[in-house]
Each structure stands twice: as C-alpha cells, then as structure tokens.
C-alpha positions in Angstrom: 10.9 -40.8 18.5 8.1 -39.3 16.9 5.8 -41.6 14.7 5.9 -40.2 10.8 3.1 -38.7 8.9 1.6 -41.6 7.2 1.7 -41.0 3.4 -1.2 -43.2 1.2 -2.0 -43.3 -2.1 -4.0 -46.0 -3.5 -4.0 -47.7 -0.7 -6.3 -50.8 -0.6 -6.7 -51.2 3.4 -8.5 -49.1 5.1 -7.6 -45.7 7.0 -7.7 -46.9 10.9 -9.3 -43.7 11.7 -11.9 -43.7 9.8 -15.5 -46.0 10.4 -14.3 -49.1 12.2 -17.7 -51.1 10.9 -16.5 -50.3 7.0 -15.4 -52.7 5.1 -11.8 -53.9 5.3 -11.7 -53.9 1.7 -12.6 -50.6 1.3 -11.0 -47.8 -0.2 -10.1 -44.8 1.8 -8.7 -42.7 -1.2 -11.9 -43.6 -3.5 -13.8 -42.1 -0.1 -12.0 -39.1 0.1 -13.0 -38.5 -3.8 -16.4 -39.0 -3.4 -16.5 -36.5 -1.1 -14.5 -34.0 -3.4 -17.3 -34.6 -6.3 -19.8 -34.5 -3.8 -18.3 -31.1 -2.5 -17.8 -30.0 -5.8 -21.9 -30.8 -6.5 -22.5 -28.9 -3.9 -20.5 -25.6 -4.5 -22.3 -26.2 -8.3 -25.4 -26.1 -6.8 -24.9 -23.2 -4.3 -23.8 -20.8 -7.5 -26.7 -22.1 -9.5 -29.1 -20.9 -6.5 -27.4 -17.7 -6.5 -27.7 -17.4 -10.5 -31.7 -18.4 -10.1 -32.0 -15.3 -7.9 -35.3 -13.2 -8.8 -34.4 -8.9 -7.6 -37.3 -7.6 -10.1 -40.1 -8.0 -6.8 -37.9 -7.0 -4.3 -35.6 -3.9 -5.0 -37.7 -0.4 -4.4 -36.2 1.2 -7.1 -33.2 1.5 -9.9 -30.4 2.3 -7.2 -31.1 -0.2 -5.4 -31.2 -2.8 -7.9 -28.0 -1.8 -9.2 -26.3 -2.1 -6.3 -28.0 -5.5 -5.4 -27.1 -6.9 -8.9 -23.5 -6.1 -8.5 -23.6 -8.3 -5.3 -25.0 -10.9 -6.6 -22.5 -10.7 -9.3 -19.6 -10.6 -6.6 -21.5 -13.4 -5.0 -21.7 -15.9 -7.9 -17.8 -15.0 -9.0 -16.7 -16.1 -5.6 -18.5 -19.5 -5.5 -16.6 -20.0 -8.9 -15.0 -23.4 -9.0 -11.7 -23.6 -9.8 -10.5 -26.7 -11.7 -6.7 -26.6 -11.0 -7.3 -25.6 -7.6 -8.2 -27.7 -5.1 -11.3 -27.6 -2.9 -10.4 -28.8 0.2 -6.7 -29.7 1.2 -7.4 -31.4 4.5 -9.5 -32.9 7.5 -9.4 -32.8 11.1 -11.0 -35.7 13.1 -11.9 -34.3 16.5 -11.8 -36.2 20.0 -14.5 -35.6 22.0 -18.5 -36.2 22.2 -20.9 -33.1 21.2 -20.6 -30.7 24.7 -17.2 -30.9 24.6 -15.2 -27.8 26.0 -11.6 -28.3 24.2 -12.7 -27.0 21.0 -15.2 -24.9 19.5 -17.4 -27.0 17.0 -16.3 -30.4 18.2 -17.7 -33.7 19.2 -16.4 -36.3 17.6 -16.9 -34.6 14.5 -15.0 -34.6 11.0 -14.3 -31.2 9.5 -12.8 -30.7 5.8 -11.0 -27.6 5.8 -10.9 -25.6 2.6 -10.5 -22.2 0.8 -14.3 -21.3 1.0 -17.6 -22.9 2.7 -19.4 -25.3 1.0 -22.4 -26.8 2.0 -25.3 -29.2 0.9 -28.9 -29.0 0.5 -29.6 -29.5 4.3 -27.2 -26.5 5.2 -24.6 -29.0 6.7 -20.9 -27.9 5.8 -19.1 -30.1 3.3 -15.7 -27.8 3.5 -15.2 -25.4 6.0 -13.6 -22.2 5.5 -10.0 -22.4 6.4 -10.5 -19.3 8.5 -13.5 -20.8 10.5 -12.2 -20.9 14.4 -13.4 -24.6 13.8 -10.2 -25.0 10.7 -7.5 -22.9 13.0 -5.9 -26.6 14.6 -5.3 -27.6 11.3 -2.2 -24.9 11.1 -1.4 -24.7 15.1 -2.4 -28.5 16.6 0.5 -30.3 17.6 1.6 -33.6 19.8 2.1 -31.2 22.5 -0.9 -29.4 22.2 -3.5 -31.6 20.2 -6.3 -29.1 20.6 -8.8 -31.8 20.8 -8.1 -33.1 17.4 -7.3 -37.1 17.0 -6.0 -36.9 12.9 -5.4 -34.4 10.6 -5.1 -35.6 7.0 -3.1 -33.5 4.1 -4.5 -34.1 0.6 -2.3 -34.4 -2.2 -3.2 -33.2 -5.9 -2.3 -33.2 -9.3 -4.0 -30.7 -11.2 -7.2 -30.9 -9.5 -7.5 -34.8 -8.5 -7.1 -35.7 -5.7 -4.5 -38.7 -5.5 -2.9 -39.1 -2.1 -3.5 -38.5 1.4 -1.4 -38.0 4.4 -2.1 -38.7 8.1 -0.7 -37.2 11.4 -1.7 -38.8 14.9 -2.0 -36.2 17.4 -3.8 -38.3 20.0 -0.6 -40.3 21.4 -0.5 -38.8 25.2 2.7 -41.0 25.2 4.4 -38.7 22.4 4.7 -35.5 23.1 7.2 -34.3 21.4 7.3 -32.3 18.2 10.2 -33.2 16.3 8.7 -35.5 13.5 9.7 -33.7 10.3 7.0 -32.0 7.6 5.2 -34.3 6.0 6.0 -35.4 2.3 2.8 -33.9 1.1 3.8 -30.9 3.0 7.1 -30.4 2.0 6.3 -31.1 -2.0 3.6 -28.8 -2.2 6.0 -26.0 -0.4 8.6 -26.8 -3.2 5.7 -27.6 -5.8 7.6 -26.0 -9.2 6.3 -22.5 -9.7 4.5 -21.0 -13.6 2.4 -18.2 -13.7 1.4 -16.1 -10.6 2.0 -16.0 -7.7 -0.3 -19.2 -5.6 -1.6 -18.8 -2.2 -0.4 -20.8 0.5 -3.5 -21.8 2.5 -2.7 -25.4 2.6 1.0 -24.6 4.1 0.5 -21.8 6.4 3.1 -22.9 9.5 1.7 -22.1 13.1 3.9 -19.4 13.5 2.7 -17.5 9.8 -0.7 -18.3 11.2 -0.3 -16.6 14.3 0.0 -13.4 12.5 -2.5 -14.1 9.9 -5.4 -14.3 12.4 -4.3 -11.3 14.5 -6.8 -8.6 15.2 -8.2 -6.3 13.2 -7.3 -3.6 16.0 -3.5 -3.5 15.8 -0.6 -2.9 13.5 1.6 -5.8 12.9 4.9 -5.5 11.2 6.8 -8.3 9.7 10.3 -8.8 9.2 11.3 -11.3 7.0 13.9 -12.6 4.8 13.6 -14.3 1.5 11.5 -17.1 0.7 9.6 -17.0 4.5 6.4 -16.2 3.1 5.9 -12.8 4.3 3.7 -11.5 1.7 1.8 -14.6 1.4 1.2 -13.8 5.0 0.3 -10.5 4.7 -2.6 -11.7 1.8 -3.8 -14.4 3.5 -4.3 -11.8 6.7 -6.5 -9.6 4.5 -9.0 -12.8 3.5 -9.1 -13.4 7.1 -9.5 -10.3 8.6 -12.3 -9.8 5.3 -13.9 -13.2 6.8 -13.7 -12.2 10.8 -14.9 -8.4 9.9 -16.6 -8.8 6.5 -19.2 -5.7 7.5 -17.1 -3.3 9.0 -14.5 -3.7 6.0 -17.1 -3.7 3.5 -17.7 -0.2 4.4 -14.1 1.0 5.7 -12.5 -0.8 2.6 -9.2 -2.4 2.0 -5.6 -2.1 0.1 -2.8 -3.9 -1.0 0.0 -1.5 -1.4 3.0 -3.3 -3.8 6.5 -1.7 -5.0 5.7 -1.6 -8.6 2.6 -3.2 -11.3 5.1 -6.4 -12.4 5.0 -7.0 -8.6 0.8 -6.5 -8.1 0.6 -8.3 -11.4 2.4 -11.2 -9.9 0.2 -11.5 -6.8 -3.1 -10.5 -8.1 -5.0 -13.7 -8.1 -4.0 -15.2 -4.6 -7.0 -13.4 -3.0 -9.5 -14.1 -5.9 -8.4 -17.8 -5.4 -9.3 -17.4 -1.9 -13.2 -15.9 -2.9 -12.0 -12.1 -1.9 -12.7 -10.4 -4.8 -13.5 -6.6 -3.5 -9.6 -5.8 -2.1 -8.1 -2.9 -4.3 -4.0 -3.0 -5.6 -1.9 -0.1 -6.2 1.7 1.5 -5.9 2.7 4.5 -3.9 2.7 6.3 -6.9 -0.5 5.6 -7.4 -1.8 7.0 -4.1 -0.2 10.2 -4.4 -0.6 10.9 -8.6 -1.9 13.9 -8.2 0.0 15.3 -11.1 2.0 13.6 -13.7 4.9 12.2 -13.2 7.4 13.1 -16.2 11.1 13.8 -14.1 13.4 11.9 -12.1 15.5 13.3 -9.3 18.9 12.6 -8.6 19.5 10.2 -5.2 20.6 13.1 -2.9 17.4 15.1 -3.8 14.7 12.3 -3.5 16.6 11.9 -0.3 15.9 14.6 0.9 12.5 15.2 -0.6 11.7 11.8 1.1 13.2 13.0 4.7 10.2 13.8 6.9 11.8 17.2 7.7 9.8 18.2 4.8 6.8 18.0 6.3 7.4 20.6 8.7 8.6 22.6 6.0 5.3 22.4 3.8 3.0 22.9 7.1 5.1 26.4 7.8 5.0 27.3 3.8 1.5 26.7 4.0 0.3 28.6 7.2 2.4 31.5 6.4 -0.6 32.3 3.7 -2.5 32.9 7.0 -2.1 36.9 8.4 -4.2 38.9 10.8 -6.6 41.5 10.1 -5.5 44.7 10.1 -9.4 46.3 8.9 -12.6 45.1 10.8 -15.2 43.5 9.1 -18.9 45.5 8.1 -21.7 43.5 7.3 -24.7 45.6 6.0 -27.9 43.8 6.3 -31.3 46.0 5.4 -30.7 49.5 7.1 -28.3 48.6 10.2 -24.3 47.8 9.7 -22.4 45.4 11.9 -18.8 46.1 12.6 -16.5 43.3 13.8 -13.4 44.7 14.9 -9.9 43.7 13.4 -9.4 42.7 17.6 -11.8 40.2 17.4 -11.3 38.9 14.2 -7.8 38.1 15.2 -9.1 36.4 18.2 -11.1 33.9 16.1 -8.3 33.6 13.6 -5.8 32.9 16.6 -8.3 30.4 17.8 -8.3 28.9 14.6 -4.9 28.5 14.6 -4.2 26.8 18.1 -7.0 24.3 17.2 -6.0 21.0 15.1 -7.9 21.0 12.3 -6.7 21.2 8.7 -6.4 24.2 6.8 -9.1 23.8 4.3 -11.1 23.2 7.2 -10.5 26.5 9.4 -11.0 28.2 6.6 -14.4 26.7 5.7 -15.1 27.1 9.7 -13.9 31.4 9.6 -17.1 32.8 8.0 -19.1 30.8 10.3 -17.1 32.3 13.2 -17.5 35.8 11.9 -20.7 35.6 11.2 -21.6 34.0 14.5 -19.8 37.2 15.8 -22.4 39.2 14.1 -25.4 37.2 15.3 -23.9 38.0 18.5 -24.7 41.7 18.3 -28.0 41.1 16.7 -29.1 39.2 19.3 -27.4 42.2 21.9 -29.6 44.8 20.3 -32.9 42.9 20.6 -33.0 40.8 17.1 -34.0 37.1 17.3 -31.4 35.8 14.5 -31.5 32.4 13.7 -29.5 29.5 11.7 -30.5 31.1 8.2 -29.5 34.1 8.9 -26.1 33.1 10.3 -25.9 31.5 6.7 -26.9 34.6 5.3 -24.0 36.7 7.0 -21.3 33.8 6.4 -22.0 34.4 2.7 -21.9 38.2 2.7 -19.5 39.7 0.7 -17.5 41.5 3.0 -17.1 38.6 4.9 -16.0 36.5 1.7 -13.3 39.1 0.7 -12.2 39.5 4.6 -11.9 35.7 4.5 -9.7 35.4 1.3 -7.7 38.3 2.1 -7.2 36.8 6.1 -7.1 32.8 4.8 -6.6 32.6 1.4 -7.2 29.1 -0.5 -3.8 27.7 -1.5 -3.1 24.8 -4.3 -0.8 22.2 -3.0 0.7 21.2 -6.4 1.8 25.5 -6.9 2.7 25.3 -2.8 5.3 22.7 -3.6 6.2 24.2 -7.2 6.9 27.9 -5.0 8.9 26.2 -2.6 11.1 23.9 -5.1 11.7 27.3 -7.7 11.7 30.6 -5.1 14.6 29.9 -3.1 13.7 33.0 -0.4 10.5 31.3 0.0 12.4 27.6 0.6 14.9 29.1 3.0 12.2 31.4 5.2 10.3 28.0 5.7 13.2 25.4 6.1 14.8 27.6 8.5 16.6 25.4 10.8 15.1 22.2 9.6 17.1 21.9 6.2 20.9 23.7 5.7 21.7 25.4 2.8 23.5 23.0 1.0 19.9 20.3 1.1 18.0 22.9 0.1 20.2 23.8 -3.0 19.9 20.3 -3.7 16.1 19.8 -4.0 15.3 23.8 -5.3 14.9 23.4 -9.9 17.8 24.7 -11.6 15.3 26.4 -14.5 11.8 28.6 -13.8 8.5 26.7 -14.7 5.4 29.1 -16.1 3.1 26.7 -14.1 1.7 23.2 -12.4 1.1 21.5 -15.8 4.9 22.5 -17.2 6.6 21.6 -14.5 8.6 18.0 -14.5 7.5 17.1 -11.3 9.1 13.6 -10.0 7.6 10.6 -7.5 8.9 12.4 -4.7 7.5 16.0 -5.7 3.9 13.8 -6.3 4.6 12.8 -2.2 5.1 16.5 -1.1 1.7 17.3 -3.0 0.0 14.5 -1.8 1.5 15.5 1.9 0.3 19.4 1.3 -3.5 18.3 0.2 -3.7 16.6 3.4 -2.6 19.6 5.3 -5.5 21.4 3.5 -8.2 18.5 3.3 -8.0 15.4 5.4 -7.4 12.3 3.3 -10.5 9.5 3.2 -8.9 6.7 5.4 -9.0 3.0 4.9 -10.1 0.2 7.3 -6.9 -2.1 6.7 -3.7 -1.1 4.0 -1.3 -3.8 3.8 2.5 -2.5 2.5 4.5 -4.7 1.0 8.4 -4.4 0.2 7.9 -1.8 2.9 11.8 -1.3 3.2 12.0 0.9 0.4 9.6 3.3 1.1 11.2 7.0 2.3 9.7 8.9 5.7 7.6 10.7 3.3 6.0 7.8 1.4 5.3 6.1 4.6 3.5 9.3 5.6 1.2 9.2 2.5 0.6 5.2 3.3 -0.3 6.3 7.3 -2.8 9.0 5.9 -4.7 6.7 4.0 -5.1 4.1 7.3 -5.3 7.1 10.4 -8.6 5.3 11.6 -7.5 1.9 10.3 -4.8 -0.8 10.9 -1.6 -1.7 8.6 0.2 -4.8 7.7 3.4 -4.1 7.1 6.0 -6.6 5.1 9.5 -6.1 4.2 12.8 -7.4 5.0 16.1 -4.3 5.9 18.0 -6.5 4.1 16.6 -6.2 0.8 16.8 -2.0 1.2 17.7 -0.5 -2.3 16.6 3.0 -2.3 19.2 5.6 -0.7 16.7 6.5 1.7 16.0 2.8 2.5 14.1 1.8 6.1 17.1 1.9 8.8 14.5 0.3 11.3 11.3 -1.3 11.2 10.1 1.1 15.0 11.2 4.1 12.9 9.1 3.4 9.9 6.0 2.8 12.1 6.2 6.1 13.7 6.6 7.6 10.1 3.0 5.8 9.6 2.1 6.8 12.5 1.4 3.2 14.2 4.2 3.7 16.9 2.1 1.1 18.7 2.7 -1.2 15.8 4.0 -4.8 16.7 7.2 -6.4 15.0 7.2 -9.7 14.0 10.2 -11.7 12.9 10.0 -14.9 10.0 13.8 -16.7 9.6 11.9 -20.2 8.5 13.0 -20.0 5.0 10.3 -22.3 2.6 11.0 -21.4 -0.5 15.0 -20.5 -1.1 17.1 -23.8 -1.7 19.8 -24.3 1.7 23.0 -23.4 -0.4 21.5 -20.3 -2.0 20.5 -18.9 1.2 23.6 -20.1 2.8 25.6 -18.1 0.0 23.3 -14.6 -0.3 23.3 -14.6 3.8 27.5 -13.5 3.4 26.5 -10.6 2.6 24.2 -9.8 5.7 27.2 -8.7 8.0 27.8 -5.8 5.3 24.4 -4.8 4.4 21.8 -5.8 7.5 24.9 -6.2 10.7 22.4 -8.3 13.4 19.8 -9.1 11.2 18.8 -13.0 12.1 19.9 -15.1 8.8 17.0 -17.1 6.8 17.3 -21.0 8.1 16.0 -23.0 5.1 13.5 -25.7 6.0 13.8 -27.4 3.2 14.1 -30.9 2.4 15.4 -30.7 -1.0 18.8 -29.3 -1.1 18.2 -27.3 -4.7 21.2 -27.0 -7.3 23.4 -23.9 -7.0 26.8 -23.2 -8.5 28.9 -20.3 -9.8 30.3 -20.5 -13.4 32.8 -18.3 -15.3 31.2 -17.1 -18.6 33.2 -15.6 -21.6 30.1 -13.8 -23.2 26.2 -13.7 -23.6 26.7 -17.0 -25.2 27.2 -18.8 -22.0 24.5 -17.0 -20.1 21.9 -17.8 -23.0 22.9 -21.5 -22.8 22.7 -21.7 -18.8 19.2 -20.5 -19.3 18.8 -23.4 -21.6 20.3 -25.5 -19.7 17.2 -24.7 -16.9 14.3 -24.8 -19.3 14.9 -28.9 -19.5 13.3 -28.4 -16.0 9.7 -28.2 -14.9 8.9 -25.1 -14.3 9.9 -21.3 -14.4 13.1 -19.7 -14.9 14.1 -16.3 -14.9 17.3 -14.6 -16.0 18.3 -12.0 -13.4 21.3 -8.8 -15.0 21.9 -5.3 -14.4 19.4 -3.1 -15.7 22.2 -2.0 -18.2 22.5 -5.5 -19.4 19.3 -6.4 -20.1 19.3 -4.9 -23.9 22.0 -7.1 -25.3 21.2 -10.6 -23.5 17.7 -9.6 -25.0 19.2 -9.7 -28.1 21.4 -12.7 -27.4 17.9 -14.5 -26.6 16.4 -13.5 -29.8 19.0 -14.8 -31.8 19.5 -18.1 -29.7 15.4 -18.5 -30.9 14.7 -18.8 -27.0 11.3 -16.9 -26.1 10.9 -14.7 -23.0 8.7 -12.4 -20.9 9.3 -9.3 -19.4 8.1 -8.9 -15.4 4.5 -9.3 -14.9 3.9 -11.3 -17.7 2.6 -14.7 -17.1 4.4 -17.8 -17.8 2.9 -20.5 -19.6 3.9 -24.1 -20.7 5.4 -22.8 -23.4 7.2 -19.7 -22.6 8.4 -20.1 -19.1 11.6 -17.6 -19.3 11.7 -14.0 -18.0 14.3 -12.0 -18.2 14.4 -9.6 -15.3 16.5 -6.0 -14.8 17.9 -6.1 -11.3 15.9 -3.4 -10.3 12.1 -5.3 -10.8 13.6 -8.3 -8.8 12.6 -8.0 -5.1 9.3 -9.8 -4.5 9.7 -12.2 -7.7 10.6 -15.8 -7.4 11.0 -18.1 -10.4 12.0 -22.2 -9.9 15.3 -21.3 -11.6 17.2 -18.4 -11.9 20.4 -17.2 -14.1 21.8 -14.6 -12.0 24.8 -12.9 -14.5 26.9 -10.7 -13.5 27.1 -10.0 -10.0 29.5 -7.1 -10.1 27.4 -5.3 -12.4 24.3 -5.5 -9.9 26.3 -3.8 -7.6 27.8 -1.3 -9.6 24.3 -0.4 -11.3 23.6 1.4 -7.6 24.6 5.0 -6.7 26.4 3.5 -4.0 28.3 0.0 -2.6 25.7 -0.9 0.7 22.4 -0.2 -2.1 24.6 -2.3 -4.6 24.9 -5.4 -2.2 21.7 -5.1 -1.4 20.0 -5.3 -4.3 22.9 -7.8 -5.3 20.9 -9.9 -1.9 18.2 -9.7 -3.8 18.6 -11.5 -7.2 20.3 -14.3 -5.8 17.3 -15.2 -3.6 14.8 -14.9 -6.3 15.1 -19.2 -6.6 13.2 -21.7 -5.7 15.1 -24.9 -6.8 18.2 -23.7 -8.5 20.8 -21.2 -9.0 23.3 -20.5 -11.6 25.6 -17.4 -11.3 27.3 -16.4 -14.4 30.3 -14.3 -14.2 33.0 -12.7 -16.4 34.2 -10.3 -14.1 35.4 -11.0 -10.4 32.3 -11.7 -7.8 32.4 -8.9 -5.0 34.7 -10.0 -2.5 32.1 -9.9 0.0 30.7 -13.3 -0.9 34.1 -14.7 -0.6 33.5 -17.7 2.0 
C-alpha cells in the first residue's frame, strides 16, 4: 500500500523533513509563514526598485523613452502582489549534494514553487517560477520516478493565509507504486467553489496536462478534451510557459488567445495576468476577420457552405480571372529615343508571374519592375549604362502604369466577394465544378446591393473577405495563436486562424462532442489541415476534475448519438456532487430550484433555451432574485447567471439549473446539433445539477 499524503495544519511537532537540529517544539506551519511574509517583503521590495527606476540619463531620445516607460510599467504591473492569491503553493526538498546529476538545480536544496520569481536582496530565489525546469517535478515526480526529489509539500489557503500543509514522500525505494490517491489539499482546491472568473490552475496541473503545457514552441498540439478536463486551462497555462521559455522571440512574434465569443474571453481574461503575463492579446474570429460590418445573418445551409473550403478555390479563380494578357506592347518614351516591349514578352513576364507563388497584390507590385527591367535591357543593348534610378524611373512611367492596370488591375476583396454573392454568371464561371447549382443558389443574395457599405454582409461573408485580402496581401503572422472551443469553427474560419500563425505554432482546444454549428469539426486531423498544421499533434484529456461523477455519468448517454468512439470523461473526483432530475409545472419551480442553490457557497447559473430566457428573466425579477448575464462577474452578493443555451460551452458555475432539456434540443436547426449543445449545459457544473423539466427529456438520456 502506498503511504498517504500527510495533511498538517497547526501542527505542534515538527515536520521530520525539515532541520533535524530544530527544536522539537517548533512550529512547522508558523515556518512556512514566515517565509510567505518574507517572500511577500521581498516581491514588495523588487516592485519598489522597479518604481525607483531613474530613464531621464539614460534614454537618447523621446521614442525611446516612451517605449522604455511602458516597460517599466508592464514590469511593475507584473510584480503586483495579489492578496487573494497565493504566492507560492508548494516546496520540493531535493536528494542529493550540490554536483548532483539527477536534476537540474539540486543538491540538497529546498525550492518554493510559485506563480512568479521572487527573490531577496542577495539575488537568492525565495519562489521559483512554476515554469523554471527546477519547479517541473512538482507536477511530474512520482514514487516511481522521484526525480531526485525526497518531499514535495502542497500549501493550503484561505483567502491569502496560509493555514495547512500537506506532505508526499517520494524517497521510499521500497514503494514504488503510484496508487495513493490525490491529496486532500489537492482534491479541495480542484473542487474549491467557483465566483467570478475563471482561476488558473497552476497549483493542480496533473503530469499528464503538464506534459502538454511545456511542449515546444516548434509544433502544433491539438487537444481533445471533454468537459471539466481542464483543456483550456491548459492551453493558458501553455502560453505563460512558452512566454517564460521564449520570452524574446514572442515579444517580437506576438501572441493570441482566440475564444468563441466576449462572455467566453471575459470569463478567462485574468488567468494569465494572475500568472504575471500581461502582453497576450484576446479576440473572437469575428474579430480577426471584421473587415466590414457585420449587420446579416445567413441561414444554416448557406454559412455552410460559405464556411466549406471549396470556397476558397472559388475566390482565388474569381480573383485571378481580373488577370488577361496583353494584346498591345508597351512604349516607354524617355528624352528622344522610345522603347517598345512587345505584347510577346509582356505575356511572358505576366505568365511568369502567374506560375510563381506569390500573392496577387504582390505580382502586381513586382510587373512594372519586370517591364521596366525589360526596358533597361535594351538600353543597356544599345550602349546606355542604366542604373537602379532609372529602372525606378521606367516602372513609374505612364505607359507602364496604364499597361499595368489594364493587364493586372487592383481588385477590392470586400466588392470581389459582393460580385460573386449578387452576379450569379460570375458565381457559376468560378465555382464551376467545385460548387453545384443548387449551393450556389443557396449562398448568391436574393436582392441587388448599390455597394460594400449597403450590403448586409454576415460572419461568414466577413471570412470570405478576410480569405480574398490574403490572396491579395499576405496576412502579418503570429508567433503562437491558441483556439479555443475549436470544434465550432467552419474550414473557412480555421483558414483565417492558420493565416494569422503560417510562421508560427497553434494550440488548439476543443472537444467533437460539444460541436454545435452545422458545419461543426468532424475530425480533429481534418481541422489541422484546414489550419494548415497537418503536422499538428493530437492529444487526448478523459481525466475529468471539475464535473461531479453522476453528471458526467448522465451527459456521457448521449456520446453514442452525437461523438460514436469518442473516449467518455472519467471523473476523478472525490466528492460525488448532487444531481437529480425534477418535474416542474412552471417558471415557478425553476426560480425556486435556483433558490434552492444560492443557500450554497458559491456560483450558480441557470442554463434554458435561448427562447426561454425572456420569461424566466421575468420570473427572476418578480421572485426579487438578482442575476447576471454571461460575462458578468459574480460577486458575494449576486452569484446567479442566467445563461441562453447557446453562450454555455466553455462556462462552468458550482451549480447549475438546467430547464428544459427538450427545448435545448429543439432550439437547433437540427437533432445531432440539438444533443450536442444539449451535452453541453449539463456539463457546465461543478458541484451540482438540477434538471427541471415539464416536457418529456429526450429519450436519448434514457438509462
């Protein structure tokens, strides 16, 4: 049998890992909080340096200054110290004397691990960054593999005291095995009750959500996981690492966080700041691509097949066809001679252009050269010494301008993609054998538009325009994009995501079961070719933290209808959770079921049909119970939200009021998306479930 964590609180004895010569009488717990207010001292002290900084004697000039201000600025808002959060949440006591070879940093040594580096006056390190190769047995050492390391200790907190400690024995060669359970500090701060946004998890990551959080910069990973197993607490925490481990190439290259909607980026926004990383950017899809404004919707079937990445094709034929040869040479007059290219040799370079991969916008910037290289050519034949100036010159003669416009004219993506959705001879010339008539009546506007700023252009035209600039003008990319609730995204959308990370990496997080757009991801190998990572690696999570065993147990019935083969969500946790399925006569009973909740500590949300959100707002109002909408923060006070079905996925509340199932699924344009999204809102809890139902449940969660 394994031996347990040992769990302390005040404790009066002594810690048997700690000094031997101390005395027996001592307090290990009162130790441990010294060095918290010590550590804390020190982080003080390190911002108050920063502050103290002098730039007047050391910038050249205003530029400069500017731009060193702002770091210092960055600088001293990262070495904030935050009360509620701890500073350091553990300690590892390596084995072995200074020279050892079994782990980087040790000998003997004692290592707090922590969200940020701290250190004192001397320079020694109080906390080590959790992301330190030094911290990195704190997630993965184990009886079986020790990795040098004797004890590691868990703190426990309560607001920002520290008032318990935990210890694990790793150095029992006669105990291999790694079946003791988690910890009790472990497993309460996993299922620590959740109000406001979303935390990190720095002092849980498992070895196996630490394995992908310290992967290279280099590659692509993609991670499937089901609810409640952490994945985009993973894919956060791998941006403040890979921010740590590459800090100067990123600094330049940049970094984003790509969520389904605001109430989702809203909900996440502060786990990197609480983390020190301050300088990662958030946005939607949308917003990459908002080119114009978004004022129309599309019906499913043609936002499918706007989404497909047919379409593609499609815009780069509509777009090249602007290209035709030369039928009239080209005469440049300069001074008293005339050069004459011929049409011939104008459709050379214009072929060569052509056969070459470069973007559009680009050949066409690169033709005058080529023509009037062409011209330099006969110069020089005839005994003239040309040089770079004069090639200039040429390029911006007028004859060469017109020949260039008339040959390559510029083109507009936004009125490419209006010409293709309203001229139905244009759609068809282009979409010839790629789309059949019956798709291409589906996405071509039933009315005329007089121009780009009329038009009702929907979130899948925005896609196509973001997909023609590119063709045109290469889009800036990014050193690392992380996509979350990837799933939903259509071939088209993952294409505009891919552009913006074509000399970068991706993390990539979603789970195919929680698919609820038409178009949703059938594969995850699929959807990293649409990025264009095909080298992309997929890795699976079914350790379920955070969704209660019953609930889990319950949603997963529906995986065989909405996910066949997809590996069910195991839940880890200790506490069971509360879950049960009530018949309701009215709004009444759902009100009072959320009433029922708020006696608990923490969050609660109230999960219905988009349709049904207006009248159990107005059931709330008149039962005098408070609520937010998505996004919003919960606070001591107000710790209900009532959420539409639709601004569920990535949410997760303590307790959750699910009503009306049937509706959920009905709300959807068809049964598979229904289910889905039925999946879920019942796996938005964290303790506790109550389903509330007047209508029968779908009959696939019949047990």
């Amino acid at each position: 049998m394994s031996t347990p964590a040992h769990a302390r609180h005040d404790d009066p004895l002594a810690d048997p890992h700690d000094d031997p010569l101390a005395d027996p009488h001592d307090d290990p717990l009162a130790r441990e909080r010294s060095h918290l207010a010590a550590s804390r001292a020190a982080l003080r002290a390190m911002r108050e340096d920063v502050e103290a900084l002098d730039i007047k004697d050391v910038t050249a000039n205003w530029v400069n200054a500017e731009v060193l201000a702002r770091q210092i600025d960055d600088r001293i808002r990262a070495l904030a110290d935050l009360s509620g959060t701890p500073l350091f949440f553990g300690r590892l006591d390596y084995l072995h004397a200074p020279g050892a070879e079994q782990a980087e940093g040790a000998g003997g040594e004692r290592f707090y691990i922590g969200r940020r580096h701290v250190h004192d006056a001397d320079g020694d390190p109080m906390v080590i960054d959790w992301r330190a190769p030094v911290s990195q047995p704190f997630y993965r050492a184990s009886r079986k593999d020790p990795m040098d390391v004797a004890l590691r200790r868990r703190f426990g907190y309560t607001g920002g005291d520290l008032t318990a400690y935990e210890d694990e024995d790793l150095s029992d060669p006669a105990d291999p095995s790694d079946a003791a359970p988690a910890g009790r500090l472990l497993q309460q701060e996993i299922e620590r009750p959740r109000v406001g946004p979303m935390r990190d998890i720095v002092a849980t990551i498992q070895p196996e959500q630490d394995e992908i959080v310290r992967s290279g910069l280099g590659g692509t990973v993609c991670v499937q996981g089901g609810p409640g197993t952490g994945k985009t607490a993973v894919g956060l925490h791998r941006v403040a690492y890979l921010l740590y481990a590459h800090r100067e190439r990123l600094a330049r290259t940049g970094t984003l966080v790509i969520g389904p909607n605001r109430s989702f980026l809203h909900y996440i926004e502060q786990v990197l700041p609480a983390l020190g990383e301050l300088s990662v950017q958030q946005a939607t899809v949308d917003d990459l691509v908002a080119r114009v404004e978004v004022r129309g919707t599309d019906e499913a079937a043609a936002a499918t097949v706007k989404g497909d990445a047919r379409m593609a094709e499609v815009l780069r034929r509509a777009l090249y066809s602007h290209v035709t040869m030369p039928g009239e040479p080209v005469v440049v007059v300069r001074g008293s001679r005339r050069w004459r290219v011929p049409a011939y040799e104008l459709e050379e370079i214009v072929r060569e252009l052509l056969g070459r991969d470069i973007r559009y916008g680009a050949a066409r910037e690169a033709l005058p050269q080529r023509v009037a290289h062409a011209v330099l050519v006969q110069m020089e034949r005839a005994g003239e010494a040309p040089d770079d100036r004069v090639q200039d010159a040429v390029a911006r003669n007028g004859a060469v301008k017109a020949a260039v416009k008339a040959v390559w004219p510029a083109v507009d993506p936004a009125r490419l993609v209006l010409r293709l959705l309203t001229d139905a001879e244009f759609l068809a010339e282009h979409a010839d054998g790629l789309l059949d008539g019956a798709e291409q009546r589906t996405i071509l506007w039933d009315r005329p538009v007089r121009g780009v700023k009329s038009a009702r252009w929907s979130a899948a035209d925005a896609v196509l325009i973001d997909e023609a600039a590119d063709l045109i003008q290469r889009t800036p990319s990014l050193g690392h994009v992380v996509l979350d609730e990837a799933q939903d995204l259509s071939p088209m959308q993952y294409r505009a995501v891919g552009r913006r990370c074509t000399t970068g990496s991706a993390t990539v997080l979603g789970d195919l079961a929680q698919g609820t757009t038409p178009w949703a991801t059938r594969s995850w190998d699929e959807a990293l070719a649409h990025l264009g990572k095909r080298d992309g690696v997929v890795e699976e999570l079914t350790a379920g933290f955070r969704v209660p065993t019953d609930v889990i147990a319950y949603a997963s019935r529906l995986l065989p209808h909405i996910a066949p083969g997809l590996t069910p969500v195991a839940s880890v946790r200790e506490n069971p959770g509360f879950f049960e399925v009530r018949t309701a006569t009215g709004a009444a009973d759902v009100v009072a079921a959320c009433a029922e909740l708020l006696r608990n500590e923490g969050s609660t949300g109230l999960i219905a049909a988009d349709a049904r959100v207006p009248a159990l707002a107005e059931a709330l109002a008149a039962a005098g119970i408070p609520y937010l909408a998505p996004g919003e923060e919960t606070t001591r006070e107000t710790r209900l939200t009532l959420v539409p079905a639709s601004l569920a996925k990535g949410l997760e509340y303590d307790y959750v009021v699910l009503d009306e199932p049937r509706a959920v699924v009905d709300g959807e344009p068809d049964e598979r998306t229904g289910l889905r999204r039925l999946y879920v809102t019942l796996t938005r809890a964290v303790s506790g479930l109550v389903i509330a139902h007047t209508a029968p449940l779908p009959p696939q969660l019949a047990g």
